[in-house]
C-alpha positions as CSV (number, residue, x, y, z in Angstrom):
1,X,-53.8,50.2,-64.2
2,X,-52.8,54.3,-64.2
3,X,-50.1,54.7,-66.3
4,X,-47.8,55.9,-63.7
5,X,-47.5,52.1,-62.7
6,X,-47.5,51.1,-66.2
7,X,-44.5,53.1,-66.7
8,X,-42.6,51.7,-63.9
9,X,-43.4,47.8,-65.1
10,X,-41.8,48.8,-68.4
11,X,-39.1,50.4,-66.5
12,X,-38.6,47.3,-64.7
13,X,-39.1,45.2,-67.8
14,X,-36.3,46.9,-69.5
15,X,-34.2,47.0,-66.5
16,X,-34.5,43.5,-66.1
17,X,-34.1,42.7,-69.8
18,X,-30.3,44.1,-69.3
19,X,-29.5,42.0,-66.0
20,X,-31.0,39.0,-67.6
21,X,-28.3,39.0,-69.9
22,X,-25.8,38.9,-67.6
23,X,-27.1,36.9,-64.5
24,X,-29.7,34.8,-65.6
25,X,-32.6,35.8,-63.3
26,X,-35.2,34.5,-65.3
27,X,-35.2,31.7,-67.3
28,X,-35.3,32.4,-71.4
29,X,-38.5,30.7,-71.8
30,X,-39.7,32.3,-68.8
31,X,-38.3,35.6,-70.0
32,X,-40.3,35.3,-73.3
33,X,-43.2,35.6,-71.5
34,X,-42.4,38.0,-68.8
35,X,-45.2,40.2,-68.8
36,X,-48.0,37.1,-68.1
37,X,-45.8,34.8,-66.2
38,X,-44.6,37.2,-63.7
39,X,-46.1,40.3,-63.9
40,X,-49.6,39.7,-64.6
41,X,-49.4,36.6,-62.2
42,X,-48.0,39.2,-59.4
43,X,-50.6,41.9,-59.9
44,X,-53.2,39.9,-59.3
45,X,-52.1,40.0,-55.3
46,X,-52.7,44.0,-55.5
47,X,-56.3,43.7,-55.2
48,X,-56.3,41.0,-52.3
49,X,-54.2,43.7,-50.5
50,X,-56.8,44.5,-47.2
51,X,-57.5,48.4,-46.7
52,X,-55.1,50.2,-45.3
53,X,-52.8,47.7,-45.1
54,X,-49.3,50.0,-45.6
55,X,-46.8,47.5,-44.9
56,X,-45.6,44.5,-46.7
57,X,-43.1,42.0,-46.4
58,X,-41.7,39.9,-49.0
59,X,-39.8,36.4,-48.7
60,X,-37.3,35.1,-51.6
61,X,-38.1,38.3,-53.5
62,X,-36.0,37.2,-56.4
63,X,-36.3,39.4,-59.2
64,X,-39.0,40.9,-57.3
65,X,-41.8,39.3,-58.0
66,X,-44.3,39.5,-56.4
67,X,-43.1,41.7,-53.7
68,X,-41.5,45.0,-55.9
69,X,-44.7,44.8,-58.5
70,X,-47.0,44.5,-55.3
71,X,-45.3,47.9,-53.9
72,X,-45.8,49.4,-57.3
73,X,-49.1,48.9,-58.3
74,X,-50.4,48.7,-54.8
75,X,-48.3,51.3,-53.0
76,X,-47.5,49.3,-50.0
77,X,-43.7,50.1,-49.0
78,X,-42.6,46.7,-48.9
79,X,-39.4,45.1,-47.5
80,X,-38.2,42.4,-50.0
81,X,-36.1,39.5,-48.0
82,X,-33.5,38.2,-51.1
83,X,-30.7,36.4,-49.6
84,X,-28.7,36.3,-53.0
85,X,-26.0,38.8,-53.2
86,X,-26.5,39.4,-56.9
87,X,-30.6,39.3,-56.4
88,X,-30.5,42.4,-53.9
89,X,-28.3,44.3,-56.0
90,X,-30.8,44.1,-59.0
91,X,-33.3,44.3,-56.7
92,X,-32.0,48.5,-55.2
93,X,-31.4,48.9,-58.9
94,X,-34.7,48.6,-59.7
95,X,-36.5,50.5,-56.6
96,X,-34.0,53.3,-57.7
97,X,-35.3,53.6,-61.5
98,X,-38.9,53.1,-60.7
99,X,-39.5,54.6,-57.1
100,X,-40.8,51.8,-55.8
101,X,-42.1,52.0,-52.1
102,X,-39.9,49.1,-51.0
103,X,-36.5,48.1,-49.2
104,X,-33.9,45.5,-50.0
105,X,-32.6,43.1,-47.1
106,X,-29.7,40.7,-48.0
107,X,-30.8,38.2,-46.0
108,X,-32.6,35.0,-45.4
109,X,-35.9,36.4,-43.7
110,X,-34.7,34.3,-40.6
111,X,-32.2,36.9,-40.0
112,X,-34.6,39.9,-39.8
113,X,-34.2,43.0,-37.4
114,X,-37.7,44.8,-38.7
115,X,-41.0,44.8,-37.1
116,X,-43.7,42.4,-38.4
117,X,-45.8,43.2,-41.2
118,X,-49.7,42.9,-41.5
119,X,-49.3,40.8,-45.3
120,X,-46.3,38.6,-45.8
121,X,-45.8,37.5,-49.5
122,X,-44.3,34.9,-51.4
123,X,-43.8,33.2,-55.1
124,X,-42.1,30.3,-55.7
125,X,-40.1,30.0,-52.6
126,X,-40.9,26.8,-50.8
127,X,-43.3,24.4,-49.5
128,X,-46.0,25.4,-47.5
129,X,-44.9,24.3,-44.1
130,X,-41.5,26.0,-44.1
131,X,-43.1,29.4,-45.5
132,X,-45.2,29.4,-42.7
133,X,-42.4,28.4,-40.3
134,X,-40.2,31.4,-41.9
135,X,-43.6,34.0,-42.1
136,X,-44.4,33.2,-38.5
137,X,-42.1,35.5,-36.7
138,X,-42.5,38.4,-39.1
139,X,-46.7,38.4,-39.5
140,X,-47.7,41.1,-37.1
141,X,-50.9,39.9,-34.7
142,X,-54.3,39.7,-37.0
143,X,-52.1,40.0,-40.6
144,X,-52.3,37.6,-43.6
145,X,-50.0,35.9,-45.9
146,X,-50.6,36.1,-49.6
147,X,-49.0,32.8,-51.1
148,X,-49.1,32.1,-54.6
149,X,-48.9,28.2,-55.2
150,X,-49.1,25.5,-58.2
151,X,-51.2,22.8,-59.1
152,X,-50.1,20.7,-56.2
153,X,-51.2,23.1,-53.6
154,X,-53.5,20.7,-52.0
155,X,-51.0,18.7,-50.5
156,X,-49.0,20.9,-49.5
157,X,-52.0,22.7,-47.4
158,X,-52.3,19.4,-45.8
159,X,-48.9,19.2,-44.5
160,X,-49.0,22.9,-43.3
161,X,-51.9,21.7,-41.1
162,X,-50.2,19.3,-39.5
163,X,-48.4,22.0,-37.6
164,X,-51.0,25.3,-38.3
165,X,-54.2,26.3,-37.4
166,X,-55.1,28.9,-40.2
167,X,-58.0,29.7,-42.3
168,X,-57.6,29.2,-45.7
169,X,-58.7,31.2,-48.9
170,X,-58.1,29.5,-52.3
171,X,-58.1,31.9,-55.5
172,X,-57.7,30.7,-58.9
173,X,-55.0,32.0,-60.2
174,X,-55.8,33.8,-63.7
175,X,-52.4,33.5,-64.8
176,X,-51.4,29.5,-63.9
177,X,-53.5,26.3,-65.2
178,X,-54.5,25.2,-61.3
179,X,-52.6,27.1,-59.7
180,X,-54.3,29.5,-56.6
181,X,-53.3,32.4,-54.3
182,X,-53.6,31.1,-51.0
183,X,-54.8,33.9,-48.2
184,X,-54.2,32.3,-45.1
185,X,-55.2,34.4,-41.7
186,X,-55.6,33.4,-38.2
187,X,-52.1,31.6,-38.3
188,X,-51.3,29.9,-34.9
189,X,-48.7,27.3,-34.5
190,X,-50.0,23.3,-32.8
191,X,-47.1,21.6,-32.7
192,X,-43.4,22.5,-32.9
């Protein structure tokens, strides 16, 4: 990592150090162990990025991870979907002190008035089959989504196939006991 990025993760660390406080974006345990938990777990989407891949969306970006670190150390502009009033204020906050490449909607990603991206991305947002429902829409024709899921992924994989055709790409997570980053392309809906 250059240490123009690693400058704007500590910038971002510190940042959200002093909002933690206040709004409890991150859990204390959780907050303990920022750096591996979140960041290292979100900068390992960077290099599953496909070439020139420029645009990015983000659902339930949260304190923005993955979708701010991903437009960081990746330098995709990515548009980070937070529906939380308090979340999306943090979140322009924290594209302001770092420069991140990225743009804050207050809104469920339902509600969206952009065009579709080529990679969608999400972290802890919801089961399979209603990420895919929300992604759908917003994945422009031939993109990917870039999922990071827990030990249970399995199932929920199973359910999403009820409903999708998609190929699927599991990759050990480095950061989570059993936990993947699902790469899912070809996404076409079977059954409403």
């Amino acid at each position: 990592m250059d240490g123009g990025v690693a400058e704007k993760l500590n910038a971002l660390h510190a940042l959200l150090a002093n909002w933690n406080g206040l709004k409890g974006f991150v859990s204390r345990a959780d907050f303990a162990a920022l750096w591996p938990r979140h960041v290292e777990d979100s900068l390992q989407m960077v290099p599953l990025i496909g070439s020139g891949t420029t645009t990015a969306i983000d659902i339930g970006s949260g304190a923005g991870f993955p979708g701010l670190i991903v437009a960081m150390a990746g330098g995709v502009h990515v548009d980070l979907f937070e529906s939380n009033k308090q979340k999306a204020a943090f979140l322009r906050e924290a594209i302001r002190v770092t420069g991140a490449p990225a743009a804050v909607h207050a809104m469920r990603i339902e509600e969206a008035r952009i065009p579709p991206a080529p990679l969608i991305t999400a972290r802890g947002v919801s089961a399979l089959p209603l990420l895919l429902a929300s992604a759908e829409a917003m994945l422009a024709e031939g993109g990917c989504c870039l999922f990071h899921k827990g030990a249970g992924f399995e199932a929920e994989v199973a359910a999403a196939r009820r409903t999708w055709a998609m190929r699927v790409e599991r990759i050990p997570s480095r950061t989570g006991e059993g936990g993947v980053i699902l790469r899912l392309s070809g996404l076409r809906r079977i059954r409403k």
